[in-house]
C-alpha positions in Angstrom: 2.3 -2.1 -20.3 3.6 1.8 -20.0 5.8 1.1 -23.5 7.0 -1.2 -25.9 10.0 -1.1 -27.6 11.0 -4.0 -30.8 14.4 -4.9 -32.3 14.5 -8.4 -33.8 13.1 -10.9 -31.9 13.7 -8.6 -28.3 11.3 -7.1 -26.6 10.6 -4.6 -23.9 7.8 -4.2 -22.1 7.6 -1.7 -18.6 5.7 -2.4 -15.8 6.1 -1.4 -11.8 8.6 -2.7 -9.9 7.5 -4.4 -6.8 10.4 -6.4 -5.8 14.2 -5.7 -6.3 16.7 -8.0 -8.2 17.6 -8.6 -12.1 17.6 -12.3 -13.3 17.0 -14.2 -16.4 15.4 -17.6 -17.2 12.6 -19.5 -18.6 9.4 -18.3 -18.8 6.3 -20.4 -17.3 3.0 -19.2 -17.7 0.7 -19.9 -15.0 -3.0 -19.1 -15.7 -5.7 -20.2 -13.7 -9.1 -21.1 -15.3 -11.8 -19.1 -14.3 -14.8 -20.6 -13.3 -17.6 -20.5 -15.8 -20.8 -20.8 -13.8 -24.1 -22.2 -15.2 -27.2 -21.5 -13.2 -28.8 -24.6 -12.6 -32.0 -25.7 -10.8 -31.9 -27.9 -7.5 -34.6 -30.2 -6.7 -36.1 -29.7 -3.5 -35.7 -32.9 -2.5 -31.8 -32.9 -3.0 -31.0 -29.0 -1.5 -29.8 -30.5 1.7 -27.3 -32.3 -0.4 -26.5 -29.4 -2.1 -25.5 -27.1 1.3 -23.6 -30.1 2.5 -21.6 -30.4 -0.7 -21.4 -26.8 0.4 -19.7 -27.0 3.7 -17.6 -29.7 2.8 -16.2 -27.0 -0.2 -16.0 -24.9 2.3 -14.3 -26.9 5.0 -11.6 -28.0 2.6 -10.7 -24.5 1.6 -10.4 -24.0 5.0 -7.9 -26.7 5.8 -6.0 -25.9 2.3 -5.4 -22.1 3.7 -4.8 -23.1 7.3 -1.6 -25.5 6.2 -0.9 -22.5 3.6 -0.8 -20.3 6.9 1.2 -22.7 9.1 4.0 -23.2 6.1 4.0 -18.9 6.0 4.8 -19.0 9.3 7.6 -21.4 9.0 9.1 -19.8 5.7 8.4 -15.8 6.9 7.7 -16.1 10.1 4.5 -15.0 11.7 4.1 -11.2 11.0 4.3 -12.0 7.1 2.1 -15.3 7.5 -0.7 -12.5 8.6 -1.5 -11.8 5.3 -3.7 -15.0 5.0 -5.7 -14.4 8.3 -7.8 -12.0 6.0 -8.8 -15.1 3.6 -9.5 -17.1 6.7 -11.5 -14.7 8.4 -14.0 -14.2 4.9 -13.7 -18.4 5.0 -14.8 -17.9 9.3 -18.0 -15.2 8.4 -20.9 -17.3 9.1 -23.1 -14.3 8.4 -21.8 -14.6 4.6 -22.3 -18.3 4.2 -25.4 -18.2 6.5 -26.7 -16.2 3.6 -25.1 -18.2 0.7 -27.2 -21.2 2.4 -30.8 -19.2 2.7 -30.0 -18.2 -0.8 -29.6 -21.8 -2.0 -32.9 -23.0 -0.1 -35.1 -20.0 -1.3 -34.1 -20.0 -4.7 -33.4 -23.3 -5.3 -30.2 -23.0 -7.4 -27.0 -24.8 -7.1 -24.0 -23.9 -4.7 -21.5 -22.5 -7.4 -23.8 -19.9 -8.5 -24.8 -18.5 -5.3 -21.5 -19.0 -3.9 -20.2 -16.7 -7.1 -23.0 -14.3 -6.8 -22.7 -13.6 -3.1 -19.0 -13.1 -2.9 -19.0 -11.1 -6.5 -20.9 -8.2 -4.5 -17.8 -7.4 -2.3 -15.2 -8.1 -5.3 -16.9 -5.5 -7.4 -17.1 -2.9 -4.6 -13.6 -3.5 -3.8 -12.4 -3.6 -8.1 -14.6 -0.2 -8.6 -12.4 1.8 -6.1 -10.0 4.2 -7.5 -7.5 3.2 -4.8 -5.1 1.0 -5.9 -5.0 -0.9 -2.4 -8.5 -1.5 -2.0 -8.3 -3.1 -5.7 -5.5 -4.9 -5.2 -7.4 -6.6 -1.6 -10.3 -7.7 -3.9 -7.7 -10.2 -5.6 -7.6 -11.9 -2.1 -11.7 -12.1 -2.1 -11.5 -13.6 -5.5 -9.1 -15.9 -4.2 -11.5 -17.1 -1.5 -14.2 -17.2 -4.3 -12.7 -19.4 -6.6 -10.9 -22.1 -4.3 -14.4 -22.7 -2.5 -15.4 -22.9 -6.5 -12.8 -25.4 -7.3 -13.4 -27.2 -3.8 -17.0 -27.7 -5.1 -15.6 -29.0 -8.4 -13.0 -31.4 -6.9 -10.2 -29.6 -9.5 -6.5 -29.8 -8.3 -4.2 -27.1 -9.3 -0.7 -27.6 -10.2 2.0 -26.6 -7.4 5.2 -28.4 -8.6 7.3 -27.3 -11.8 10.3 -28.4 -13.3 13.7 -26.6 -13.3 14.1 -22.4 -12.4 11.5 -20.4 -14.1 10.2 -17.3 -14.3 6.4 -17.0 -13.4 4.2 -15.2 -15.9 0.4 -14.7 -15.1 -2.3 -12.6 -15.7 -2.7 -12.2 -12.0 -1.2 -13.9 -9.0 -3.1 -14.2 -5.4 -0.5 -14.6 -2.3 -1.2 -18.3 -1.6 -0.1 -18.9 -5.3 3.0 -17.0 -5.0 3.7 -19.1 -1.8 3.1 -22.4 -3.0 4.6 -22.2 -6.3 7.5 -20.7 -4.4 8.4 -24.3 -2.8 10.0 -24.5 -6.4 13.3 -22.8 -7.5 11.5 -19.5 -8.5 13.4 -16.8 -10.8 10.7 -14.4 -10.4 7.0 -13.5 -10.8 5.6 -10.8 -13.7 1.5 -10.3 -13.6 -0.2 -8.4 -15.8 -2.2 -6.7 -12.7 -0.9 -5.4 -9.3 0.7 -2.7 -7.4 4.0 -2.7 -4.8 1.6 -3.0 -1.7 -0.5 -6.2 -3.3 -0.1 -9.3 -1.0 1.7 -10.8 -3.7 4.4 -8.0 -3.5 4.9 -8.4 -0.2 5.6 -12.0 -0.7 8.1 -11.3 -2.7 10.0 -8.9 -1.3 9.8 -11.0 1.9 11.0 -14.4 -0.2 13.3 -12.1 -2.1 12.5 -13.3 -5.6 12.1 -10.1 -7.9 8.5 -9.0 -9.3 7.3 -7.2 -11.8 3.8 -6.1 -11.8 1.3 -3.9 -14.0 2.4 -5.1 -17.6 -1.0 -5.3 -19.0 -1.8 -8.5 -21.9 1.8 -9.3 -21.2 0.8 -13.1 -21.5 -0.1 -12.6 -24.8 3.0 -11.6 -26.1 5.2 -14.7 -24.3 5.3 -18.3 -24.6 6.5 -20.9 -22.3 10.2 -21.2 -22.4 10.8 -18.0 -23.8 13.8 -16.9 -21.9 12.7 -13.5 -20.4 15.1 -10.8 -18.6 13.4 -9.3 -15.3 14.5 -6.4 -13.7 12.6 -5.4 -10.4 14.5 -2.2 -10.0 13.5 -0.3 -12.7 10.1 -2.4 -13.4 11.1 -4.3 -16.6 10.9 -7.1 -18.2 12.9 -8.2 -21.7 11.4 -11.0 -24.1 14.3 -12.6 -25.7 17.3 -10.7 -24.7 19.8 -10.3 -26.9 23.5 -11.1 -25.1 24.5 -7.4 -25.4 21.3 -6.4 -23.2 22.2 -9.4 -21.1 25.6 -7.8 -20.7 24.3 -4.2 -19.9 22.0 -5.9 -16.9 24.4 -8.0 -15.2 26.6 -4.7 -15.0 23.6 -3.3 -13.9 23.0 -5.7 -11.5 26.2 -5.8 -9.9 26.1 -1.8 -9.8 23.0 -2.1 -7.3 24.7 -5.2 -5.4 27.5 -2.4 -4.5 24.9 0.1 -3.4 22.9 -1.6 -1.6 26.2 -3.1 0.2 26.8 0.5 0.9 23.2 1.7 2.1 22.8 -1.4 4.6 25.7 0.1 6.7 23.6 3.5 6.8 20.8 2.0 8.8 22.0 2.6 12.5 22.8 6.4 11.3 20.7 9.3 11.6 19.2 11.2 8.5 21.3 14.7 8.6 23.3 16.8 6.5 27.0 17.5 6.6 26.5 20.6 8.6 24.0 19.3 10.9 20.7 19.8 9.7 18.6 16.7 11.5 14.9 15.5 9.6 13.4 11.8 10.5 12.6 9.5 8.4 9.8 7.3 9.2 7.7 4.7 7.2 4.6 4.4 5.5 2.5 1.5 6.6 -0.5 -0.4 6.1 -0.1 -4.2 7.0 1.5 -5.7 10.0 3.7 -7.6 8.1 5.7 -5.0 6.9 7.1 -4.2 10.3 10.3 -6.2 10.3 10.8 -4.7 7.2 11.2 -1.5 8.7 12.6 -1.9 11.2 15.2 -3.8 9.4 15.4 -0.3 7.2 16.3 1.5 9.6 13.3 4.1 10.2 13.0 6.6 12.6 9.4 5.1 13.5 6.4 4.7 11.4 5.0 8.2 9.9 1.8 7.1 8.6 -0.4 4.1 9.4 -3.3 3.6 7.6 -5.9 2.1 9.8 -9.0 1.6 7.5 -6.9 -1.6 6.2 -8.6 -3.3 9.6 -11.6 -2.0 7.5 -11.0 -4.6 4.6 -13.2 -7.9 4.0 -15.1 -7.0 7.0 -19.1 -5.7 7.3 -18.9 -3.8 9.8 -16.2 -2.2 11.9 -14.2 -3.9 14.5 -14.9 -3.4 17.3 -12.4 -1.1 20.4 -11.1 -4.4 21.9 -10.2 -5.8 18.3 -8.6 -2.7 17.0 -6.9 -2.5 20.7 -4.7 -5.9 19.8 -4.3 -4.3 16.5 -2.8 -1.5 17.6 -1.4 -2.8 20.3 0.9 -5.3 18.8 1.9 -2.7 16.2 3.0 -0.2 18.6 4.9 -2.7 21.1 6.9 -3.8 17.9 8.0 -0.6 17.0 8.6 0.5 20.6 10.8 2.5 21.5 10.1 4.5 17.7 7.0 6.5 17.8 3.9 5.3 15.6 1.1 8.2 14.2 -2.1 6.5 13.7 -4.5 8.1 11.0 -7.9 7.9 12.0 -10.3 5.7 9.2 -10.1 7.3 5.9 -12.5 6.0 4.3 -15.4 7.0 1.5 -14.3 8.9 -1.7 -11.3 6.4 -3.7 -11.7 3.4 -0.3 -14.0 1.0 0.3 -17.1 2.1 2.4 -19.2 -0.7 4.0 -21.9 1.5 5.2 -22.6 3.9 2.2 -25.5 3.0 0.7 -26.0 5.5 -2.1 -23.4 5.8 -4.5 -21.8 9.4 -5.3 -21.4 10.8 -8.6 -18.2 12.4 -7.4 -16.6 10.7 -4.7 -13.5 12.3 -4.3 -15.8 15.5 -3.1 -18.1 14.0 -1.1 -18.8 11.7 2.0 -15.1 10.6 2.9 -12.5 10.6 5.5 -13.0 13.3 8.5 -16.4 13.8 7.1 -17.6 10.3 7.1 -16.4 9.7 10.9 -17.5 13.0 12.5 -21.3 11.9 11.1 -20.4 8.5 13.3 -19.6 9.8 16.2 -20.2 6.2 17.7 -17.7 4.5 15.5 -15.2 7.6 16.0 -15.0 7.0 19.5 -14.4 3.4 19.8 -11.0 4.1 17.1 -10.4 7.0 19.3 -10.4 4.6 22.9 -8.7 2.0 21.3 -5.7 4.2 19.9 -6.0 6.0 23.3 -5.5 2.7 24.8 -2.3 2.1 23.3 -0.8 5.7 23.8 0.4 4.6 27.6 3.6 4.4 26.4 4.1 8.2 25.3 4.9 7.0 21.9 1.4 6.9 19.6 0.1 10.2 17.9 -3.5 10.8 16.5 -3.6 12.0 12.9 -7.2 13.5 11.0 -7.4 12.8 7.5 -9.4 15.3 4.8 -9.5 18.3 7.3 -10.8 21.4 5.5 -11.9 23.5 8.4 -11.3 24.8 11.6 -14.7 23.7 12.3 -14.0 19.7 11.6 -10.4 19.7 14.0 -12.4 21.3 16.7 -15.1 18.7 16.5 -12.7 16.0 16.0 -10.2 17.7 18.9 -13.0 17.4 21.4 -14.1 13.5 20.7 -10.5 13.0 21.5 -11.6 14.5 24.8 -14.7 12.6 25.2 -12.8 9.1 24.4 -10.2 10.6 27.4 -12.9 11.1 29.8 -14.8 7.5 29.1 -11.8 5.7 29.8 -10.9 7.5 32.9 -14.5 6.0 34.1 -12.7 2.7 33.3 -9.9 3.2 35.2 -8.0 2.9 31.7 -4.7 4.3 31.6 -3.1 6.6 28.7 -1.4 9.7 27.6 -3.4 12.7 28.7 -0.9 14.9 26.2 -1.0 12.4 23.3 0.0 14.3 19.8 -2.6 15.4 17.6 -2.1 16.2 14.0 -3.9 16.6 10.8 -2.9 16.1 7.0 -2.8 18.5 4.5 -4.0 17.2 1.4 -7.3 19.5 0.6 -6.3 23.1 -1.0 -8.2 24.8 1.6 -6.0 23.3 4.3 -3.2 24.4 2.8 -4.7 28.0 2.5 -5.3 28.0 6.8 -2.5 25.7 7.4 -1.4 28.5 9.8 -4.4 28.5 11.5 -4.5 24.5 11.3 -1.0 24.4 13.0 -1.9 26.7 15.9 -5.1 23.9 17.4 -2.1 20.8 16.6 1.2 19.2 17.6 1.7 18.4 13.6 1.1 18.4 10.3 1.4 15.9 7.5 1.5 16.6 4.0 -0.7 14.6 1.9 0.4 14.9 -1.5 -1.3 12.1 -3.6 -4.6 14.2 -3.0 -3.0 17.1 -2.5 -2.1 17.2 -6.3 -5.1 15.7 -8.0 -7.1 18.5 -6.0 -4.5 21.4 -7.3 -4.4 20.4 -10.7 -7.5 18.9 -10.9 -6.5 15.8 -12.2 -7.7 12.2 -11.3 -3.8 10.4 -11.5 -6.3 6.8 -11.7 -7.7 8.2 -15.4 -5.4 7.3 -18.4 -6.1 10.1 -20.5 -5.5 12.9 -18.2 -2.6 11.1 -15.7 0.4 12.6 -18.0 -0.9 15.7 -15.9 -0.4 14.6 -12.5 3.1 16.4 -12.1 4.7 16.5 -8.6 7.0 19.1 -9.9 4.6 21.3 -11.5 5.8 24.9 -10.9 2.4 25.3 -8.8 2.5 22.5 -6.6 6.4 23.4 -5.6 5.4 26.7 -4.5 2.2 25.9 -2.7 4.6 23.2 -0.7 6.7 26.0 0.3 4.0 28.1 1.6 2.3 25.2 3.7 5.7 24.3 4.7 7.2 27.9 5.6 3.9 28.7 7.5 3.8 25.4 9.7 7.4 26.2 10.8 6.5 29.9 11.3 4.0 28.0 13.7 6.6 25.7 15.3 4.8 23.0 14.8 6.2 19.8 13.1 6.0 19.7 9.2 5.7 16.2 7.9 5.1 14.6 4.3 3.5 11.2 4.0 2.7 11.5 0.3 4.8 9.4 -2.4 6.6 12.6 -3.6 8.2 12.0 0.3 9.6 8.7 -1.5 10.6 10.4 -4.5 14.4 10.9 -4.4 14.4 13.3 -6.9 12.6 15.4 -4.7 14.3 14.7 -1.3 16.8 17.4 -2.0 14.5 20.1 -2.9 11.7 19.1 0.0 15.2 19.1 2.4 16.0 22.6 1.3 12.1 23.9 1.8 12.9 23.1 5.4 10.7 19.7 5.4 11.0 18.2 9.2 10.5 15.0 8.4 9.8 12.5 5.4 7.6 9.7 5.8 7.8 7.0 2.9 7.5 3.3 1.8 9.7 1.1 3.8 11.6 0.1 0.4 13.1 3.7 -0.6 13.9 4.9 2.9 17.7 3.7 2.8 18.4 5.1 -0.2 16.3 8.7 0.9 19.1 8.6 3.7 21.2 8.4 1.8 21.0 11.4 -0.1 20.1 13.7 2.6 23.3 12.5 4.3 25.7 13.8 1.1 24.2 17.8 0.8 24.6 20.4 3.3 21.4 22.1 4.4 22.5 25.2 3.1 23.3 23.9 -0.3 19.7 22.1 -0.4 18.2 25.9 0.4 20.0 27.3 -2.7 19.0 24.4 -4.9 15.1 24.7 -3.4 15.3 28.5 -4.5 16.7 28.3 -7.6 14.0 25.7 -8.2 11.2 27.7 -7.0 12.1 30.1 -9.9 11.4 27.7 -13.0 8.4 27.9 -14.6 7.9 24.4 -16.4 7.6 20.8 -14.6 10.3 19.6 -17.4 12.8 22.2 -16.5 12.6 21.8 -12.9 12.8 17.9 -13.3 15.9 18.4 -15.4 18.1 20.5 -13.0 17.1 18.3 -9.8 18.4 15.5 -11.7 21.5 17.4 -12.9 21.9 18.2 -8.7 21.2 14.5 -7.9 24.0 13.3 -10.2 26.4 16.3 -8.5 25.3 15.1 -5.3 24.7 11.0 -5.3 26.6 10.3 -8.2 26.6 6.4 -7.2 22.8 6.0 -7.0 21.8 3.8 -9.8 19.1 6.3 -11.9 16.6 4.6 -14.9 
């Protein structure tokens, strides 16, 4: 909960939208118990009883999630059903339960113990990362956890409801949000959760609104309390008065009229009135998003983050596993080109091979760095996206590039992975695109230098920031900081920018200020070739860059580039946004 406003009995709590749509109904809170383990003593006599009751568990939670799967498929179809292979697979890892089992016989203690022990070690790795992502993933491994935990218990859950109402939990894993969505479902607000959580995805794929990130928001609700949800603007109003009922339905019927608008701009190209042409790709991380997209209209996918193969796993897959992986995503997007980032890993993201933990992770053994010290691993990624690139559409992108040094080294594995595969006879693009991210301050400094050894460059400004500012957006007391707009980071885009251009090489962003549409303008007139964002935001980014004139953006970009506080340039972009888009809906 960001804020809390009270008059009367209403109140307004603010959270983060994940899934669009305003609607109002009955609250039901939904709150699973969580499984309080006692550590008890098995007789040797009765252990074998103890890992059968064991497998069984485990057997039924397989067969739960496999018909959970198969009723996915039928209700999503089978990219979005993917989301539950994941919870299969950790159900499938015999080298997990093989050592849940040896655990039981040597220490002699009951299932449910060992079984929440075991599993615990990967939640807590997964909860301690600063990236929201990763976090949100270990919801999925508690979800394994505790069904094989209730499985051992013989506990039921409920799965039917009466009437339409609006689900309120503390947190809600992907399989609940599926099931309980067999019933006439207003909408979902959880207390935990980000807009890429399998939960979200759910919803935006089910189209039920969801509001996420409103933190002890059970406490302040009862069941049946009529509650207001708005997943536009990520809030959600206890006991509405009629007035603020009043104001949302106009709302609601103001973004019915946009949207109605955008869907007719997906078949159109992202340029200005006088011709100025940028592309406008998509951010991705799971499969399941690709319909999505491509149902958005994108220009091809910008950015896909290939350390989520990297989740719930030991070790790395293998170069035929990420093959089908990347295979499947790049014949689905074909003929729209797809730039592959190489594992970023280490720092904010789960690591499976680090075994010493860092005092400062965010400056230490992560992305570039981690792989170029695993040359092995590097080149079985590198074959397997190689693999893939026989349809001249694929690109190769380096994440945390500081150096010359590091793209060199990284530039020339690329080569090595060419030359084992001609042994094999493989075929693929001998001229495949390289590219690196800018997101460390050095980069930026010798981005011109950068751009002359690549075919592109991607701006990474999540990381960009937080290193320019020196502020860690994931700590509360310092994230008021964090300012996309800060005089300093404007400029230092326009350098990085300006001296990619000068390079003629192409100048991408992939960072969330890409999605920010109160930046599109300005990024459009800093001469920004193309804007890669989350699949949600891209109509309405088209939207704008379709109603200025290049040359207008240029003269709004420099008169920006002039102010000296991150409150005064925030106020005049949004003064040109409502000259500009005057019909997009605005908080």
């Amino acid at each position: 909960m960001t804020g809390t406003e009270q008059t009367q009995h209403e109140m307004t709590f603010r959270g983060i939208a994940a899934s669009a749509g305003i609607v109002w109904g009955p609250a039901y809170i939904f709150q699973k118990q969580t499984p309080v383990i006692s550590e008890k003593s098995v007789t040797a006599g009765d252990l074998d009883a103890e890992i059968q009751r064991l497998r069984s568990a485990v057997d039924r939670s397989r067969k739960e999630l496999a018909k959970i799967y198969e009723f996915a498929k039928q209700k999503l179809g089978d990219h979005q059903a993917k989301i539950f292979e994941a919870q299969l697979m950790i159900l499938e890892d015999l080298v997990l339960f093989e050592a849940i089992v040896k655990r039981i016989l040597a220490e002699q203690k009951n299932a449910e113990y060992i079984v929440h022990d075991e599993i615990e070690k990967y939640r807590k790795v997964m909860v301690a990362a600063n990236d929201e992502y990763t976090r949100e993933r270990a919801l999925d491994v508690e979800d394994v956890r505790n069904r094989i935990l209730r499985n051992l218990r013989d506990e039921k859950l409920i799965s039917r409801l009466d009437g339409s109402p609006v689900i309120v939990a503390p947190n809600l894993a992907a399989a609940d949000a599926l099931i309980l969505s067999r019933n006439t479902i207003l909408a979902y607000v959880t207390e935990v959760g980000g807009v890429t959580s399998h939960m979200a995805l759910l919803a935006r794929a089910l189209k039920i609104p969801a509001v996420v990130g409103l933190r002890q928001f059970t406490s302040a609700v009862h069941n049946g309390d009529r509650i207001l949800v708005d997943g536009y603007g990520g809030i959600v109003v206890v006991n509405p008065s009629p007035e603020t009922v009043k104001a949302y339905e106009e709302k609601r019927e103001r973004y019915r009229e946009f949207e109605e608008r955008l869907a007719g701009l997906r078949d159109l190209p992202a340029e200005t009135p006088d011709g100025r042409r940028v592309e406008l790709s998509a951010n991705v991380e799971l499969a399941e998003e690709l319909e999505f997209i491509k149902l958005q209209g994108a220009d091809g996918i910008g950015l896909y983050r290939s350390e989520s193969l990297l989740l719930g796993r030991e070790v790395f897959p293998n170069e035929d596993e990420q093959y089908r992986e990347y295979r499947m995503l790049v014949d689905t997007m074909y003929p729209k080109r797809v730039v592959i980032r190489t594992f970023d890993i280490g720092g904010d993201k789960f690591m499976t091979s680090q075994t010493s933990r860092e005092n400062n992770p965010f400056l230490g053994w992560r992305g570039i760095r981690v792989m170029l010290d695993r040359p092995e691993i590097f080149l079985e990624q590198l074959r397997a996206i190689l693999r893939v690139s026989d349809r001249r559409t694929v690109s190769i992108m380096f994440p945390m590039i500081s150096n010359i040094k590091e793209l060199r080294r990284a530039k020339e594995l690329i080569e090595d992975a060419k030359g084992q595969l001609r042994s094999r006879g493989v075929a693929f693009d001998d001229k495949v695109r390289i590219g690196t991210m800018i997101e460390v301050p050095a980069a930026a400094v010798i981005v011109e230098d950068l751009a002359r050894e690549v075919d592109f460059i991607s701006i990474g400004t999540n990381d960009l920031i937080q290193y320019l500012l020196a502020v860690d957006r994931g700590n509360d007391i310092v994230s008021g900081l964090y300012q996309e707009f800060h005089p300093a980071v404007v400029r230092f885009l326009r350098r990085i920018i300006e001296r990619g251009r000068e390079s003629k090489v192409h100048v991408a962003m992939c960072g969330e200020m890409a999605g920010d549409p109160l930046a599109t303008i300005l990024l459009l007139g800093l001469g920004l070739d193309e804007f890669s964002v989350v699949p949600k935001v891209l109509p309405e980014i088209k939207k704008i860059i379709r109603t200025v004139k290049y040359r207008d953006a240029k003269k709004i970009a420099k008169k920006a580039l002039k102010m000296v506080t991150e409150d005064e340039m925030k106020n005049y972009l949004a003064d040109v946004m409502k000259e500009y888009s005057p019909d997009i809906p605005r908080e």
